[in-house]
ROBA-391927 format. One record per residue: residue number from 0; residue in one letter; x, y, z of N, C-alpha, C in turn. Coordinates in Angstrom, 3 decimals, padded with zeros to 6 digits. Each point is the difference from the previous one (the first is absolute). Layout:
N
{NUM, 'A', {X, Y, Z}, {X, Y, Z}, {X, Y, Z}}
...
//
This chain:
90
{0, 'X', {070.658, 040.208, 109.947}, {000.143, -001.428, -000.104}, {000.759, -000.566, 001.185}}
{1, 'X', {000.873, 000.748, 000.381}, {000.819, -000.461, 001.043}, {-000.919, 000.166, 001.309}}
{2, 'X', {-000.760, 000.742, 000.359}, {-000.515, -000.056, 000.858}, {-001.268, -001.373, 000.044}}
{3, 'X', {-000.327, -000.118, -000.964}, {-000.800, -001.478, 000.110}, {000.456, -001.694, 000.408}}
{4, 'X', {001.945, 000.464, -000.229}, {000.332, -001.223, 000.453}, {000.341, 000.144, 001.568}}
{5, 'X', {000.351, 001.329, 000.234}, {-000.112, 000.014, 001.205}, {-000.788, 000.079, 000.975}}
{6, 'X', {-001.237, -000.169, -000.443}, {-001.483, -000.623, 000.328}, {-000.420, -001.439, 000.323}}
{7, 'X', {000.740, -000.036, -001.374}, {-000.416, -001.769, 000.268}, {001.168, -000.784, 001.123}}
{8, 'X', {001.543, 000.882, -000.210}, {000.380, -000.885, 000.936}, {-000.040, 000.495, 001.908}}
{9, 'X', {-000.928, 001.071, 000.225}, {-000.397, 000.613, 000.798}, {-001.281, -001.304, 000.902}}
{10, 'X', {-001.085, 000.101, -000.975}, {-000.738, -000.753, 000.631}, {000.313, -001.645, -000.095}}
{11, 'X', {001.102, -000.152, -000.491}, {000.337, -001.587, 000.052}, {000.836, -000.289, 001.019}}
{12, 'X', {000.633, 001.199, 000.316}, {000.764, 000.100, 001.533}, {-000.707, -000.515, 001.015}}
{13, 'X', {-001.160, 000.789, -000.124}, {-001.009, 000.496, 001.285}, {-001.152, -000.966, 000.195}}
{14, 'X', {000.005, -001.221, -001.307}, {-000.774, -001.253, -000.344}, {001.135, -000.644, 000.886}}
{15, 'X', {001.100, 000.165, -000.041}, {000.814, -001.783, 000.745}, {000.040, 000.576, 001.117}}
{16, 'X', {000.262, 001.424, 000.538}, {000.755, -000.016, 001.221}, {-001.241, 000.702, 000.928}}
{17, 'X', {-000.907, 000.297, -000.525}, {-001.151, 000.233, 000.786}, {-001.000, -000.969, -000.045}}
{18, 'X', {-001.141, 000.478, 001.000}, {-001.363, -000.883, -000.158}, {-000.295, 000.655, -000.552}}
{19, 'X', {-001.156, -001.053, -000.792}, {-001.093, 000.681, -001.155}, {-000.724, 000.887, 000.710}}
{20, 'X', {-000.642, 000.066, 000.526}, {-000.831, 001.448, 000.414}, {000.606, 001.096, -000.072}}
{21, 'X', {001.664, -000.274, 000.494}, {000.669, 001.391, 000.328}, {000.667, 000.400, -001.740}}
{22, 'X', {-000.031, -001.270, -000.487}, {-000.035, 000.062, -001.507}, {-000.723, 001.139, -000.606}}
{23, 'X', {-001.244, -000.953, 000.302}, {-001.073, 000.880, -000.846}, {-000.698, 001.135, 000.422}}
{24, 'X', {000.805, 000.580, 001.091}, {-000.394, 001.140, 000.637}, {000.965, 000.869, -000.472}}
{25, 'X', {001.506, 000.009, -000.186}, {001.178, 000.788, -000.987}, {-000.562, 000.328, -001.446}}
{26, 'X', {-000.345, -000.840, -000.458}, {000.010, 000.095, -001.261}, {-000.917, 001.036, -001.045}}
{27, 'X', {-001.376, -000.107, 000.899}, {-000.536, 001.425, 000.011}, {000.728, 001.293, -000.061}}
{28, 'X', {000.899, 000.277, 001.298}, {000.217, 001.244, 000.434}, {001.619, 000.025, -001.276}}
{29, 'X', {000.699, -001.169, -000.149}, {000.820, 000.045, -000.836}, {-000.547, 000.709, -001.339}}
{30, 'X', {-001.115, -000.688, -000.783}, {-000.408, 000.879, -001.092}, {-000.189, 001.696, 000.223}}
{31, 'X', {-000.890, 000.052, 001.034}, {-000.394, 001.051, 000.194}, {000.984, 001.300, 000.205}}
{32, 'X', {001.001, -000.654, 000.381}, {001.510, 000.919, 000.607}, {000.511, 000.011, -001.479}}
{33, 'X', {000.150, -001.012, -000.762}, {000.454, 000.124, -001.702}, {-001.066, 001.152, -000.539}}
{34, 'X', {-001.246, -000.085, 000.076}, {-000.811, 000.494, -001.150}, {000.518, 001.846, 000.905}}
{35, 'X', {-000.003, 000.110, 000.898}, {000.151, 001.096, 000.420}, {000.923, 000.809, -000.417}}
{36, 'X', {001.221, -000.790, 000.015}, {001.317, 000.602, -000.340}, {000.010, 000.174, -001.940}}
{37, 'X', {-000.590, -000.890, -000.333}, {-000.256, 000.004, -001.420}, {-000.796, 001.501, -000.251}}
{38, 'X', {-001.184, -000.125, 000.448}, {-001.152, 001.641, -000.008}, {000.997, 001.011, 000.480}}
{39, 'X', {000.977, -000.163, 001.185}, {000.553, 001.581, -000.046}, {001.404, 000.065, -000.829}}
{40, 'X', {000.636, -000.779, -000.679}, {000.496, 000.030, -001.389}, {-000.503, 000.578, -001.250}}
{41, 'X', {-001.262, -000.410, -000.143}, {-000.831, 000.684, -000.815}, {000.039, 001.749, -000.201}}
{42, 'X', {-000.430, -000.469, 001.783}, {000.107, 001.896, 000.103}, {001.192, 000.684, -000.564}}
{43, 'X', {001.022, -000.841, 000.326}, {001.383, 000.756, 000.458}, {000.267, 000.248, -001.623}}
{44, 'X', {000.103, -000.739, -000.727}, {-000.218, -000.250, -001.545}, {-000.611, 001.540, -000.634}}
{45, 'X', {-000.966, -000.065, 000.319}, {-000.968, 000.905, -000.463}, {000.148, 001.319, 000.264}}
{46, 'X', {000.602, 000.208, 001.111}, {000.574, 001.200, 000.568}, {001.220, 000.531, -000.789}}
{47, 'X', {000.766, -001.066, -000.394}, {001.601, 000.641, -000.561}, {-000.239, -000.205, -001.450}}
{48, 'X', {-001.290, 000.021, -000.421}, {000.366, 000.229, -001.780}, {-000.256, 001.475, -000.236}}
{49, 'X', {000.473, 000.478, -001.208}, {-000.180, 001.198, -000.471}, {-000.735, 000.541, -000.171}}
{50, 'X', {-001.222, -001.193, -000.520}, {-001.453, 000.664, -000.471}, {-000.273, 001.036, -001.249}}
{51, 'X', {001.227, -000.897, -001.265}, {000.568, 001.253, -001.495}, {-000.914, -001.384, -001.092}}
{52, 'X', {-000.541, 000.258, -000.921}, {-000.762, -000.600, -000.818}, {001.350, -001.366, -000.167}}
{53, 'X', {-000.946, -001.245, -000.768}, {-001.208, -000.382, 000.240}, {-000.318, -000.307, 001.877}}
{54, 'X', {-001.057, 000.078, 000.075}, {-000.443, -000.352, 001.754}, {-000.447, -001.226, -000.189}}
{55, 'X', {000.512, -000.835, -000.306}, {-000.286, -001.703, -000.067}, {000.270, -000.579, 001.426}}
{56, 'X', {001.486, 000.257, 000.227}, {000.193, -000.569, 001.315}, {-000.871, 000.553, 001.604}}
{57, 'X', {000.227, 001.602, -000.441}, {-000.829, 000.969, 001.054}, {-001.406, -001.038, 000.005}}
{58, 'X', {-000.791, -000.357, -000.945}, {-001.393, -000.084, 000.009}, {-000.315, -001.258, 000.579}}
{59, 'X', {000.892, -000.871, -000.218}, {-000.030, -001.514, 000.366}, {000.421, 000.241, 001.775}}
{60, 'X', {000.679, 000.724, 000.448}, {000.395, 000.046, 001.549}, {-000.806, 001.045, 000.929}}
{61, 'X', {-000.850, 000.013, -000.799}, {-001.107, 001.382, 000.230}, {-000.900, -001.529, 000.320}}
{62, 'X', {-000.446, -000.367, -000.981}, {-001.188, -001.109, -000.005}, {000.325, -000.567, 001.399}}
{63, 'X', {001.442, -000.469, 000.254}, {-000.058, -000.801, 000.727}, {000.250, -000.135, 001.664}}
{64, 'X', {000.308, 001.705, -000.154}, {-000.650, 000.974, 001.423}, {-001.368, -000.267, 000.152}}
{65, 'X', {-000.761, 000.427, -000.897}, {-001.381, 000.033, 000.039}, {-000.293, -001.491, 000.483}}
{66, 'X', {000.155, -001.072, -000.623}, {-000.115, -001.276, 000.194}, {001.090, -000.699, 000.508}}
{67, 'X', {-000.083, -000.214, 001.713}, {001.028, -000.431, 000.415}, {000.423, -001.571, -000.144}}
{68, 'X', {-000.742, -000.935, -000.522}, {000.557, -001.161, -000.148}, {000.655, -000.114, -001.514}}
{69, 'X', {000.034, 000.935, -000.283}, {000.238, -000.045, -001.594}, {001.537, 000.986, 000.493}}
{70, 'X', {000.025, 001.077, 000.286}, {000.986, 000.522, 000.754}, {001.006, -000.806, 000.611}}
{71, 'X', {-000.173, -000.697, 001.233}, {000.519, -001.000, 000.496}, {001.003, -001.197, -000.904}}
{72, 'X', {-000.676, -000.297, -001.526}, {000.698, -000.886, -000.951}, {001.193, 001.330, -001.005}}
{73, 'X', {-001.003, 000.836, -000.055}, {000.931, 000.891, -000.762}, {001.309, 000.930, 000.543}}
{74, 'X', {-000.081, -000.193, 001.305}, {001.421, 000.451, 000.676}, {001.310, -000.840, -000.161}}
{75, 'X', {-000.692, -001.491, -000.438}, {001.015, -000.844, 000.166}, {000.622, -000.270, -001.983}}
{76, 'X', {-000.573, 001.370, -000.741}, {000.097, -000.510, -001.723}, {000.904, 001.398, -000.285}}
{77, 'X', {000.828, -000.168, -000.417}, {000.684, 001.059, -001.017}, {-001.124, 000.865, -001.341}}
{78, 'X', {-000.419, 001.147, 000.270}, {-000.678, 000.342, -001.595}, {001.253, 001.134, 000.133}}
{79, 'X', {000.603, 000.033, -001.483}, {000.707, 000.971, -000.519}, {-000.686, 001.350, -000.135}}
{80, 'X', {000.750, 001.186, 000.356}, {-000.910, 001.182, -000.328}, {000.620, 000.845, -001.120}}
{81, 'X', {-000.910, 000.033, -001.181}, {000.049, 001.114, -000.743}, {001.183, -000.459, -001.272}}
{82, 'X', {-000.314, -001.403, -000.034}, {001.088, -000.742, -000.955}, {-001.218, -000.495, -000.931}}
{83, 'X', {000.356, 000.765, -002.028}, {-000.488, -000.607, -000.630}, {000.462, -000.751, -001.091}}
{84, 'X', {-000.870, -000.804, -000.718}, {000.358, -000.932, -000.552}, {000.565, 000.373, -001.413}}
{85, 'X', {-000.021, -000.440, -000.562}, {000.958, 000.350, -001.634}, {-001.701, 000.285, -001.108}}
{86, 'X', {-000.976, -000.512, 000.101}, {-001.019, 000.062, -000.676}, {-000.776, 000.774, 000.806}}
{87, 'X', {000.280, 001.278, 001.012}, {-000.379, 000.875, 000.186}, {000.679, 001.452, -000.463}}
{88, 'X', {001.182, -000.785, -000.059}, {000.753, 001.303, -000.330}, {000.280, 000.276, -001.503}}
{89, 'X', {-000.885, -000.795, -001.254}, {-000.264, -000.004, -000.960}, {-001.275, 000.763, -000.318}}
//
């Protein structure tokens, strides 16, 4: 979440104190530099779990290796690993 405001006040910088072209030429490479760092979070994520039942979290950061724009959002989300609920453990 925090990184989205520092998005918005990123390209609102770069709206007053730049020209628009040079605007809208950042703003691309700005996402693209976010979604990147987001996808190798993912990785990094995925690498330091245990991989001990359930594989809920493993499977979701697996997906999203495989699918890097989905990867890219999921580097930036907390999934808990291997935490269950009270109506599982019934």
């Amino acid at each position: 979440m925090v990184w989205i405001i520092v998005f918005i006040i990123v390209v609102a910088f770069m709206y007053f104190f730049f020209s628009k072209e040079t605007t809208f030429t950042l703003i691309p490479i700005t996402i693209l530099i976010l979604c990147t760092i987001g996808y190798i979070y993912n990785i990094v994520y995925l690498v330091n779990y245990s991989f001990k039942e359930p594989y809920r979290a493993e499977a979701i950061r697996t997906v999203g290796v495989i699918v890097p724009p989905l990867g890219a959002v999921l580097g930036y989300i907390h999934i808990p690993e291997g935490e269950t609920t009270q109506l599982e453990e019934e």
